[in-house]
Backbone as CSV, one residue per row, in Angstrom:
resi,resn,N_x,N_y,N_z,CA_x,CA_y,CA_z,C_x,C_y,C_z
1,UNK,-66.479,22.095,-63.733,-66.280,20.800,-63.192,-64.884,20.278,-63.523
2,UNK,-64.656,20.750,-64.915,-63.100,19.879,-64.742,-62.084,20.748,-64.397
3,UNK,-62.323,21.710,-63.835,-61.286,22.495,-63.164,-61.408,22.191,-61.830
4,UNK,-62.377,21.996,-61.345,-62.634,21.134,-60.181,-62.198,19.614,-60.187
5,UNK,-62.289,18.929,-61.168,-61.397,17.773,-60.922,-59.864,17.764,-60.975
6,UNK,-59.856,18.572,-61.718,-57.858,18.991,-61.756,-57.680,19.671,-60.485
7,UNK,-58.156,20.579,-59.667,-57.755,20.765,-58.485,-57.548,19.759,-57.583
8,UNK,-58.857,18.576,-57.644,-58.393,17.560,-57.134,-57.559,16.613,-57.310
9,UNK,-57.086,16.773,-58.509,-56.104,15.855,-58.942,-54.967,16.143,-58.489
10,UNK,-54.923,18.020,-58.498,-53.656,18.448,-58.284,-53.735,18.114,-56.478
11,UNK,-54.098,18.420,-55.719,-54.349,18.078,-54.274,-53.650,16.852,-53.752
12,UNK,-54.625,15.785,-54.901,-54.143,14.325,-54.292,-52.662,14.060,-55.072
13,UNK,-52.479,14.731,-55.812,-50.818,14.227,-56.306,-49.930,15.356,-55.129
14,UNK,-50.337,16.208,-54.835,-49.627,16.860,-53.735,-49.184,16.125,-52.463
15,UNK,-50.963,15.449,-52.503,-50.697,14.676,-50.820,-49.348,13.253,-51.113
16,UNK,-49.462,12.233,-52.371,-48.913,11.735,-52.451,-47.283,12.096,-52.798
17,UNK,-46.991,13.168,-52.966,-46.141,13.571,-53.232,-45.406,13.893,-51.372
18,UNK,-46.152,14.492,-51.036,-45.527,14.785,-49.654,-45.756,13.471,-49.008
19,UNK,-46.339,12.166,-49.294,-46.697,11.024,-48.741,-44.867,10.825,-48.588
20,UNK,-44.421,10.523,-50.568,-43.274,10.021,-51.073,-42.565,10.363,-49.810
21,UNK,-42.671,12.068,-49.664,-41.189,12.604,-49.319,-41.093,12.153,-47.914
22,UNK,-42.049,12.146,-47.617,-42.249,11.521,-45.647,-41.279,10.459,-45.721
23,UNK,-42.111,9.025,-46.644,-41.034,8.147,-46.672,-39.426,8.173,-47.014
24,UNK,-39.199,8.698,-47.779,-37.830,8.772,-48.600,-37.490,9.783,-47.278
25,UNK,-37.473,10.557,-46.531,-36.814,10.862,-45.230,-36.635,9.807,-44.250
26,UNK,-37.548,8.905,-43.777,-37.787,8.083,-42.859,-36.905,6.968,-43.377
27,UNK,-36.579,6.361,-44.553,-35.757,5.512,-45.330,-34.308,6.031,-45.092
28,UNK,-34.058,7.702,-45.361,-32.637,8.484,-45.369,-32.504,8.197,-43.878
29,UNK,-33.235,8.293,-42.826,-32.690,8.705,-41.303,-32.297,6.971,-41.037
30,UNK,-33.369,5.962,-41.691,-32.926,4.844,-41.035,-31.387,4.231,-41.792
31,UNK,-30.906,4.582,-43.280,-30.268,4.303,-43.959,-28.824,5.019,-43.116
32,UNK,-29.118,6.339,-42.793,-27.655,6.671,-41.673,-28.037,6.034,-40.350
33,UNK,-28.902,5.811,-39.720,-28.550,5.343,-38.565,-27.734,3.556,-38.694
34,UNK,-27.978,2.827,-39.563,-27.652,2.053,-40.086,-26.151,1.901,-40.665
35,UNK,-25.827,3.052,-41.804,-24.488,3.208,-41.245,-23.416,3.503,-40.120
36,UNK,-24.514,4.363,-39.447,-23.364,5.023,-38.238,-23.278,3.588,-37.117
37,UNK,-23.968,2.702,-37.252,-24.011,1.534,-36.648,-23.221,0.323,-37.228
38,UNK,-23.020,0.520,-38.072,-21.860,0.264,-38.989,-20.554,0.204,-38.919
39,UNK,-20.061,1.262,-38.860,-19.546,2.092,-38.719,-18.454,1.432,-37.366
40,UNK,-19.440,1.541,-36.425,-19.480,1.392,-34.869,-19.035,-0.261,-34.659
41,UNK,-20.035,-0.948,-35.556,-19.698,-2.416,-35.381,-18.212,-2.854,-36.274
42,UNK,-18.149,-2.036,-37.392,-16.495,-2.083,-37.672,-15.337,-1.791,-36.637
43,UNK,-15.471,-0.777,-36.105,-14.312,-0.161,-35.060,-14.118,-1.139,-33.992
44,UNK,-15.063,-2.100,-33.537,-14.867,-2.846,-32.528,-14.858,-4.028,-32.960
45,UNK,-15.054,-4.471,-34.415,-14.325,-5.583,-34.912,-12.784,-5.415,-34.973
46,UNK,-12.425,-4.408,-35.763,-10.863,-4.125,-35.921,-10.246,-3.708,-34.745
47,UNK,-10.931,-3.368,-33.363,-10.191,-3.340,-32.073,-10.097,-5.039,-31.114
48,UNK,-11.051,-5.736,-31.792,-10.994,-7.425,-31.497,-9.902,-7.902,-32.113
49,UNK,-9.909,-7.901,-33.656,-8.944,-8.267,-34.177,-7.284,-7.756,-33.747
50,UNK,-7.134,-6.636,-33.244,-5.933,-6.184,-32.858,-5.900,-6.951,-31.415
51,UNK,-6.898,-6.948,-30.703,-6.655,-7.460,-29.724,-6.029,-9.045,-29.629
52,UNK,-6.856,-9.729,-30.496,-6.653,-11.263,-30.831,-5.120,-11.297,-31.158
53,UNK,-4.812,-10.218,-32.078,-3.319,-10.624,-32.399,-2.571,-10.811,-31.408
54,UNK,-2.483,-9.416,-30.608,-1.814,-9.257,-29.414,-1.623,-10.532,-28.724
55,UNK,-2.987,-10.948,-28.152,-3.155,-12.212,-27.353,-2.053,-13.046,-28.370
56,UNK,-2.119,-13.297,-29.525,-1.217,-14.641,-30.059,-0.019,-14.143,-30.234
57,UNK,0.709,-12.779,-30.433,1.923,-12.331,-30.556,2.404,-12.250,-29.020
58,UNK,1.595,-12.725,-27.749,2.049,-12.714,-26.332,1.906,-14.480,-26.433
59,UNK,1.692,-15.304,-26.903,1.278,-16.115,-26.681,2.836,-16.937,-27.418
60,UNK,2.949,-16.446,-28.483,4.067,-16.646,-29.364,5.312,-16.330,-28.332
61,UNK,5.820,-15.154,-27.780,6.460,-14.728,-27.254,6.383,-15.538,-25.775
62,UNK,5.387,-16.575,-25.363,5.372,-16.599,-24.190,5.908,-18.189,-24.136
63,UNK,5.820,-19.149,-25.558,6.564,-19.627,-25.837,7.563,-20.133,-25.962
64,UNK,8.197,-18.526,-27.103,9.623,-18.556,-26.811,10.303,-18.901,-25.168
65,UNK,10.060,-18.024,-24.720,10.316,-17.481,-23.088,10.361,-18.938,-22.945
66,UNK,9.324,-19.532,-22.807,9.504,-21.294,-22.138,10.225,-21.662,-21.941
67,UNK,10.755,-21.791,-23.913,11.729,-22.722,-24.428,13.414,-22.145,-23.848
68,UNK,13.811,-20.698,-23.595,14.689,-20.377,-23.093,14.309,-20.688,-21.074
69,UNK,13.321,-20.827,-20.767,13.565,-20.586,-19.081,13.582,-21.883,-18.980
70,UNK,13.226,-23.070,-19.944,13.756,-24.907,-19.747,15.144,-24.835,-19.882
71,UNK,15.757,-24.267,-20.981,17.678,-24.240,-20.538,17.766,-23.479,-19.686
72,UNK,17.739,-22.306,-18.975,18.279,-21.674,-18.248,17.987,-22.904,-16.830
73,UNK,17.028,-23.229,-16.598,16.773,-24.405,-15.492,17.349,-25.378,-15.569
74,UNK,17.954,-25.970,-16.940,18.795,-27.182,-16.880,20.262,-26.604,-16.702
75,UNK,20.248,-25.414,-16.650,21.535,-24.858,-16.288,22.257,-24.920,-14.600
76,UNK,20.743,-24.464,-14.193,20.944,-23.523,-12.701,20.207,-24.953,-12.209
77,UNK,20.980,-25.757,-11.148,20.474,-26.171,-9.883,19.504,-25.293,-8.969
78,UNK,18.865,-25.943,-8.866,17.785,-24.770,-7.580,18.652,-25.951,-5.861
79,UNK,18.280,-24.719,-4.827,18.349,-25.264,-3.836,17.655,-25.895,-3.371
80,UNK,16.632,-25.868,-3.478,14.897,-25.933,-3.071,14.854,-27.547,-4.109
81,UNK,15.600,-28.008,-5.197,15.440,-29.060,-5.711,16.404,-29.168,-6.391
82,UNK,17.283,-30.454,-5.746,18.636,-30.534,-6.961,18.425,-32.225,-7.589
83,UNK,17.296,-32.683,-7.112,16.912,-34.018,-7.936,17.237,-34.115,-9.379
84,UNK,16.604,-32.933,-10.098,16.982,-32.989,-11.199,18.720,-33.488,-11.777
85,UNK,19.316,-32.462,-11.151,20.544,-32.782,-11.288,21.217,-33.988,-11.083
86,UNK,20.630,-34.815,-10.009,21.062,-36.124,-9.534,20.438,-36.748,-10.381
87,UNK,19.412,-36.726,-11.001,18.906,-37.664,-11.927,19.737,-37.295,-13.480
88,UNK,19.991,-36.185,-13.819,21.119,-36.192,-14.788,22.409,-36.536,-14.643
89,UNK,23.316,-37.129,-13.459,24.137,-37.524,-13.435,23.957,-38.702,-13.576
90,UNK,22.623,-39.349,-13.243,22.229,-41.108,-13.132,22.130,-41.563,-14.837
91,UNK,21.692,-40.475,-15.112,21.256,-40.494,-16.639,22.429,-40.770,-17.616
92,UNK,23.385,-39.752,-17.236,24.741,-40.126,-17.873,25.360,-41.207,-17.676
93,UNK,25.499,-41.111,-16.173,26.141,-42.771,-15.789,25.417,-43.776,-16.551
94,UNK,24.360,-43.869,-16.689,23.522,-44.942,-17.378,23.589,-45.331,-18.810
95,UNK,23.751,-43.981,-19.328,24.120,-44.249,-21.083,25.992,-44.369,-21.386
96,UNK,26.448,-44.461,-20.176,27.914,-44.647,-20.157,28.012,-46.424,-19.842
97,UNK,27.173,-47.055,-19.303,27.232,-48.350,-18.950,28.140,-48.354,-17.366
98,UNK,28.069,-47.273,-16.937,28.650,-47.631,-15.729,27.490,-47.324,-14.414
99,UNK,27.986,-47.827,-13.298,27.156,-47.468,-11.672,27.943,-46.217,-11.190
100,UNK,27.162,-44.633,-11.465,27.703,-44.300,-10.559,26.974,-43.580,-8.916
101,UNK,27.537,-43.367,-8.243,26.717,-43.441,-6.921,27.424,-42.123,-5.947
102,UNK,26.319,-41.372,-5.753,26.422,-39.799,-5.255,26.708,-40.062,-3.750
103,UNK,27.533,-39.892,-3.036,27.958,-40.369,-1.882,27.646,-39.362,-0.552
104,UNK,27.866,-37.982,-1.680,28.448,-36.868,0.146,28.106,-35.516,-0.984
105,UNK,26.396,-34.820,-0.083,26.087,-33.830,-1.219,26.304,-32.600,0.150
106,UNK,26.739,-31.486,-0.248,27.225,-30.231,0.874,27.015,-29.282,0.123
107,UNK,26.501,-28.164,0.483,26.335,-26.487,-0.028,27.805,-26.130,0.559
108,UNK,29.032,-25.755,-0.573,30.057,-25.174,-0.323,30.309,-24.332,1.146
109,UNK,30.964,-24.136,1.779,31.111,-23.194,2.838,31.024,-21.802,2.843
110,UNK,31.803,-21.538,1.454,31.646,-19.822,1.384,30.065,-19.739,0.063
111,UNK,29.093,-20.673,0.073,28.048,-20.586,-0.241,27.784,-20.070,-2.350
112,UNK,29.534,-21.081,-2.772,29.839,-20.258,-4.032,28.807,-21.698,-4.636
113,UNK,28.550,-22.943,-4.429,28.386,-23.795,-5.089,27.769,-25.050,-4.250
114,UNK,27.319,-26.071,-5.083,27.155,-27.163,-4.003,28.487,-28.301,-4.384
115,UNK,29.006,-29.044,-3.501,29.771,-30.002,-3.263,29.437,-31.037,-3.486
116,UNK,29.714,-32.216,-4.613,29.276,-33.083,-4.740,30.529,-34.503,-4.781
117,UNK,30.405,-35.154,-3.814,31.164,-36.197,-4.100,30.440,-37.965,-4.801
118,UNK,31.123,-38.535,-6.007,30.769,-39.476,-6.632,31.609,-40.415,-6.897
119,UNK,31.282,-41.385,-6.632,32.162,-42.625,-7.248,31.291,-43.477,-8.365
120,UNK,32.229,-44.032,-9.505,32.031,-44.870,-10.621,32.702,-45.685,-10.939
121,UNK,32.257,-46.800,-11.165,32.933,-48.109,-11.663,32.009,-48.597,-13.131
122,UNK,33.351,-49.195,-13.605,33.524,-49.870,-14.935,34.600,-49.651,-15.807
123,UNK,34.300,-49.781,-17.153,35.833,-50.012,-17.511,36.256,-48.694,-18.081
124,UNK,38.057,-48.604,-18.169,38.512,-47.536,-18.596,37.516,-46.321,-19.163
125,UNK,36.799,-47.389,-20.525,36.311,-46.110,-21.361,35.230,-45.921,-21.110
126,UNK,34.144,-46.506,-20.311,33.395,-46.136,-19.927,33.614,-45.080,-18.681
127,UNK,33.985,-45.343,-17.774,34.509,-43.912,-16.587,35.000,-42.891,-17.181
128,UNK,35.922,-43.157,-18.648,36.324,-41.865,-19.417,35.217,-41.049,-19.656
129,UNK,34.230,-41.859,-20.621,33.219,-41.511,-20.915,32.282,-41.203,-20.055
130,UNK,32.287,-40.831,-18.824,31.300,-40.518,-17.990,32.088,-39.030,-17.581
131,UNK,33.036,-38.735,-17.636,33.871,-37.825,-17.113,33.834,-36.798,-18.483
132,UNK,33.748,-37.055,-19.634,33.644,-36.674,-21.025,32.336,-35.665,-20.828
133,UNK,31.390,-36.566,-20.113,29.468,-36.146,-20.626,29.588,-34.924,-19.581
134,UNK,30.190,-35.200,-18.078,29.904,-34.656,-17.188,30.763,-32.917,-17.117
135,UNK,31.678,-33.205,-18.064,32.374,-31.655,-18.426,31.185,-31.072,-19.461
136,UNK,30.448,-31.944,-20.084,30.130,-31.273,-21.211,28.110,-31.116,-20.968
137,UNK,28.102,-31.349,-19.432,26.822,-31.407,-19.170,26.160,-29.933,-19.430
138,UNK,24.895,-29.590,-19.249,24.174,-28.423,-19.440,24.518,-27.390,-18.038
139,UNK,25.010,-28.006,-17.114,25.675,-27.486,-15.509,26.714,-27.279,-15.634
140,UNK,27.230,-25.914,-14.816,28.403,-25.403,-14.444,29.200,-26.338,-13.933
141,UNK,29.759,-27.303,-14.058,30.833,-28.112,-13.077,32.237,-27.607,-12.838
142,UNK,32.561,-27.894,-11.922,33.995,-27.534,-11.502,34.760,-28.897,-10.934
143,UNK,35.748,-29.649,-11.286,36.064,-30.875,-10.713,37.586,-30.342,-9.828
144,UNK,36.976,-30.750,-8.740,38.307,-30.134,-7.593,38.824,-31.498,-7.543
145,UNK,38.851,-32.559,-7.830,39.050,-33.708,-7.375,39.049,-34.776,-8.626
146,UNK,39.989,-35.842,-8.947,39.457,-37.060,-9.564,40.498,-38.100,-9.200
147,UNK,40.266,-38.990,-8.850,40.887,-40.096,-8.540,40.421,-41.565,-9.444
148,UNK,41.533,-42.182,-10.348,40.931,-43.279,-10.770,41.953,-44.032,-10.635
149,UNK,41.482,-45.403,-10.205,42.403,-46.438,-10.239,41.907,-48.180,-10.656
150,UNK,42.729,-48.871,-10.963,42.120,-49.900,-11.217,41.723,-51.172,-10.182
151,UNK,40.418,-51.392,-9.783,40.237,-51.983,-9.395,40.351,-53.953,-9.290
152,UNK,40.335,-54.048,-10.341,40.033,-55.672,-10.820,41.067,-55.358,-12.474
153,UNK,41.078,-55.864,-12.737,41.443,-56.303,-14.380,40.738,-55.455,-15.074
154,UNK,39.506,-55.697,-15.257,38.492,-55.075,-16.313,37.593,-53.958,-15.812
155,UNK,37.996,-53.554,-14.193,37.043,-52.668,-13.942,38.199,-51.640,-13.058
156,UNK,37.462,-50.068,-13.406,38.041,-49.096,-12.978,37.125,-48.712,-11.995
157,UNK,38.043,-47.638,-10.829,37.099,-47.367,-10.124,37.227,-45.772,-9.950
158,UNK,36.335,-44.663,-10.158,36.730,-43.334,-10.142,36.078,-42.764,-8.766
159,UNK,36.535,-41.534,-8.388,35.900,-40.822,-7.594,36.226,-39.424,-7.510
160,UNK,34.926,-39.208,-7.678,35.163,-37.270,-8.658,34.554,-36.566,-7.573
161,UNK,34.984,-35.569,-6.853,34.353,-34.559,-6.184,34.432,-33.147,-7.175
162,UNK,33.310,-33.221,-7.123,32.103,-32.240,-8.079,31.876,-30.933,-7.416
163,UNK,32.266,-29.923,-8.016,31.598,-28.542,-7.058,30.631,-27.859,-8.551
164,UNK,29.391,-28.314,-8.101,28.301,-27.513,-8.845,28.248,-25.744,-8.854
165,UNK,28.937,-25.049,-9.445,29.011,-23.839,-9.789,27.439,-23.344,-9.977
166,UNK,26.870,-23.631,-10.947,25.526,-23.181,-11.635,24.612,-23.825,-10.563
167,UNK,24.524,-23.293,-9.124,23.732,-23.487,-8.274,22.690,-21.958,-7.357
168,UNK,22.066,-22.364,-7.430,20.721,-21.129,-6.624,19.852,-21.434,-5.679
């Protein structure tokens, strides 16, 4: 009889023994599938993250670009819109304290520039000073022309024909 119970003993520690190992495989297969999923969810975090940069190192760069294609535009007259420009000459005239007034606007003949004729009034140093801003504007100017004379006592009267070089 008790060799008969030790067989059974030995039996049922067998079965539990191969019970263990069932599990502790089924634990190993889910423990790699788990890494290799892992694994997987890393590689496409660190391909997000490269991506994200990108997006902000284009974003950075796209920026920059802006901030250079706003001067290059305050440079270049467009044909298609030279308001701007007329409103920067109003602009100057204005912080000069003088009126000045765009009279006779023409696209050059041999198509190098646009033609701008202007007259300004006020005093000496203010018309100086408008003639000062307008050499030193963000636009190509070319002055084919200036005429100043005195009008009144205290007021000058100029008239500048303007050939806009930095035109497109």
């Amino acid at each position: 009889m008790q060799n008969k119970s030790k067989k059974i003993l030995l039996a049922v520690s067998v079965i539990i023994f191969l019970f263990f190992c069932i599990i502790l495989f089924f634990v190993y297969k889910q423990t790699t599938n788990n890494m290799k999923t892992s694994e997987e969810s890393q590689t496409l975090l660190q391909k997000e993250i490269s991506r994200r940069e990108e997006i902000k190192s284009f974003n950075d760069s796209f920026k920059s670009i802006e901030v250079d294609k706003t001067l290059f535009e305050t440079h270049f007259a467009q044909s298609s819109d030279i308001v701007p420009f007329l409103n920067a000459i109003e602009k100057m005239a204005s912080s000069t304290g003088t009126k000045a007034e765009v009279s006779f606007i023409e696209i050059a003949p041999d198509g190098s520039g646009l033609l701008v004729d202007m007259k300004d009034t006020g005093s000496f140093s203010q018309v100086y000073n408008l003639l000062r801003l307008l050499e030193n504007s963000p636009y190509e100017l070319e002055f084919t022309s200036i005429e100043m004379h005195n009008a009144t006592k205290s007021k000058w009267e100029a008239t500048f024909k303007i050939k806009l070089i930095s035109f497109i």
